[in-house]
DRENDRENDREN-459380 format. One line per 10 residues: number of its first residue (from 0); for each residue z, y, x of N, C-alpha, C. Coordinates in steps of 0.05 Angstrom, whole numbers, plus 5000, padded with zeros to 4 digits. Layout:
! residues N
NUM> Z/Y/X/Z/Y/X/Z/Y/X | ...
END
This chain:
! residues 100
0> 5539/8959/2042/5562/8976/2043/5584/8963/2027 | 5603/8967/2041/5631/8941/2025/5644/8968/2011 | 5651/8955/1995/5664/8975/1964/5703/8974/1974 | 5712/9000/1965/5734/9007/1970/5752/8989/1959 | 5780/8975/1959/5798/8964/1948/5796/8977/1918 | 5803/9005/1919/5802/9016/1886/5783/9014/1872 | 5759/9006/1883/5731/9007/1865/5727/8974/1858 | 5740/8959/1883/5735/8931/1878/5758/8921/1850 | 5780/8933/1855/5805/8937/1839/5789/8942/1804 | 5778/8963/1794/5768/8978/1778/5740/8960/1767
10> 5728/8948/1788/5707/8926/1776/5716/8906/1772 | 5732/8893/1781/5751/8868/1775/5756/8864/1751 | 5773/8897/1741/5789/8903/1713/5764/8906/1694 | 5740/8915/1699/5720/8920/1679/5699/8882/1669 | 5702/8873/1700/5694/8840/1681/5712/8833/1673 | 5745/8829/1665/5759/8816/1650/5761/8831/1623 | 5750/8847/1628/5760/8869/1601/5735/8856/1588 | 5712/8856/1597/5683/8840/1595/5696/8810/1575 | 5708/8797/1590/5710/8770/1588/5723/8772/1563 | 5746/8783/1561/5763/8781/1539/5748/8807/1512
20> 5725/8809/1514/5720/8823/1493/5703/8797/1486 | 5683/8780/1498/5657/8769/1496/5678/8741/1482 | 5704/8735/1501/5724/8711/1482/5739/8718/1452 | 5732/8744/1453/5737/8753/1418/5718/8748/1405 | 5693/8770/1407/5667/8757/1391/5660/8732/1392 | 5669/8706/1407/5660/8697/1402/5677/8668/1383 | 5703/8682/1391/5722/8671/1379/5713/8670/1339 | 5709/8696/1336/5713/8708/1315/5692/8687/1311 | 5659/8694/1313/5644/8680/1305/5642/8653/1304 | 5666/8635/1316/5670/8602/1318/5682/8598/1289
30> 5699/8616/1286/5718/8614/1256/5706/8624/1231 | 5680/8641/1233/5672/8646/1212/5648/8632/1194 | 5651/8604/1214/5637/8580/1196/5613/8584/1193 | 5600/8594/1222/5576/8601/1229/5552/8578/1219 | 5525/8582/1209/5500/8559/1215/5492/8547/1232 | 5488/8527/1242/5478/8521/1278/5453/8515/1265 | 5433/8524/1282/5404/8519/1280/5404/8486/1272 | 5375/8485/1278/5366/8456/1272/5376/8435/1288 | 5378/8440/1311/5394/8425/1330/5432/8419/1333 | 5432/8432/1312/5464/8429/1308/5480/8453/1328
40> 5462/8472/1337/5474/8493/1360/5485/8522/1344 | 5503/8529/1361/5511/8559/1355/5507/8581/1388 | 5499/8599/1362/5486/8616/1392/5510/8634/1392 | 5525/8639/1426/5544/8646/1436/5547/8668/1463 | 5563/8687/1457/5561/8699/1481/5564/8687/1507 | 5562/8691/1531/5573/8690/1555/5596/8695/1553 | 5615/8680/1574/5646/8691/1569/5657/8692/1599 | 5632/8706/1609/5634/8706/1647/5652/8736/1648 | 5655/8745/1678/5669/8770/1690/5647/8795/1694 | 5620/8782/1698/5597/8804/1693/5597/8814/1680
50> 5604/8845/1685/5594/8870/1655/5575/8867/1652 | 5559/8866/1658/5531/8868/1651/5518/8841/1639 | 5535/8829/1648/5518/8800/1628/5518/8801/1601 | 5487/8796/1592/5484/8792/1562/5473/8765/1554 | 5479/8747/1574/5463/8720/1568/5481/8708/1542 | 5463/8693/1530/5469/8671/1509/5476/8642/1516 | 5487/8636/1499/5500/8603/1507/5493/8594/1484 | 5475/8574/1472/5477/8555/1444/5486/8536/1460 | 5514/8521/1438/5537/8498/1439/5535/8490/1416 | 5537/8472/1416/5552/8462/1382/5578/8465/1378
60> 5596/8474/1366/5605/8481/1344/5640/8470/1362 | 5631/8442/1349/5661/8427/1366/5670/8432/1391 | 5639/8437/1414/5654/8430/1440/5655/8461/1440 | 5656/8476/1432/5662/8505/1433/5696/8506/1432 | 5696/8496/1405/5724/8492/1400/5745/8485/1414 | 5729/8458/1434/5745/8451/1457/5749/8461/1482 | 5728/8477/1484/5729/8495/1512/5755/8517/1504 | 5757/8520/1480/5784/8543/1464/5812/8529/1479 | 5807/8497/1463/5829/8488/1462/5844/8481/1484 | 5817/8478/1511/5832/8471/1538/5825/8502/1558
70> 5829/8519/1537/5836/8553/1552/5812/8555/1585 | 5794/8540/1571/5764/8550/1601/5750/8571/1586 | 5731/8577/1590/5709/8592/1590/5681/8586/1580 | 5664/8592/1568/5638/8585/1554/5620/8604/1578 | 5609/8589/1593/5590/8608/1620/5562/8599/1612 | 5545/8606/1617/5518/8603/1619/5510/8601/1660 | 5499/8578/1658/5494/8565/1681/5468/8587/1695 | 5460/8581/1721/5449/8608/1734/5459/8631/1747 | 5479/8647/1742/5492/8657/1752/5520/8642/1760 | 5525/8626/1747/5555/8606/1755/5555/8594/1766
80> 5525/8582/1780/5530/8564/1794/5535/8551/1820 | 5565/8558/1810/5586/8552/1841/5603/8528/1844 | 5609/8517/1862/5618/8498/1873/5642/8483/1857 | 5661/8509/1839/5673/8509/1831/5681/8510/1801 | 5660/8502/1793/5650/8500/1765/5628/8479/1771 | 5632/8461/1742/5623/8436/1739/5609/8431/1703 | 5586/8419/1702/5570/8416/1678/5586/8394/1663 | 5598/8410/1634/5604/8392/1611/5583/8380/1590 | 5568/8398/1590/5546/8390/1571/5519/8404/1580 | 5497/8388/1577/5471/8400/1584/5454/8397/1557
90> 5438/8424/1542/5421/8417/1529/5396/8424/1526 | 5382/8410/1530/5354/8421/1544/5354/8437/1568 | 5344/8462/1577/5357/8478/1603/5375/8497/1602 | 5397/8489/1570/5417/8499/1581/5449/8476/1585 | 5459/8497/1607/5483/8475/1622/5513/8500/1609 | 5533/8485/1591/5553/8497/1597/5574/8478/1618 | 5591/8502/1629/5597/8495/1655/5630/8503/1651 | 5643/8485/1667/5671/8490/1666/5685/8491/1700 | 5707/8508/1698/5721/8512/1725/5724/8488/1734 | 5726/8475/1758/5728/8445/1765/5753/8448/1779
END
């Protein structure tokens, strides 16, 4: 069953509202001179359009910073993976992925 313009409208608005809450927390947590585990990682929200996503992203530290600095997105691979998005870094089985 295909969803009304207003409902598609209204879920649209609820993953960006998603996105830009998950690019605060995680903002906040980049600047607050977090620990990275033993591997030099920081564990990070998803910063996808899914409300419902609660997946984790461990990055290290810098390329986080750079995903800031060139205004993409920190995604967790599995659900992203679309044509249109492309792997910056892989560590172990996880892939962060950038808009291509």
């Amino acid at each position: 069953m295909a969803q009304s313009p207003e409902s598609q409208t209204a879920t649209d608005q609820e993953g960006i509202s998603h996105r830009v809450a998950q690019r605060a927390a995680n903002r906040k947590l980049a600047t607050s001179n977090p620990k990275p585990d033993a591997q030099g990682l920081v564990e990070l929200a998803c910063e996808c359009v899914r409300s419902d996503c609660d997946r984790l992203v461990k990055v290290p530290l810098d390329v986080y910073t750079r995903i800031l600095e060139a205004d993409h997105y920190l995604l967790q691979a599995g659900h992203h993976a679309f044509a249109r998005y492309r792997t910056i870094v892989s560590v172990g089985l996880m892939r962060i992925e950038e808009r291509a």
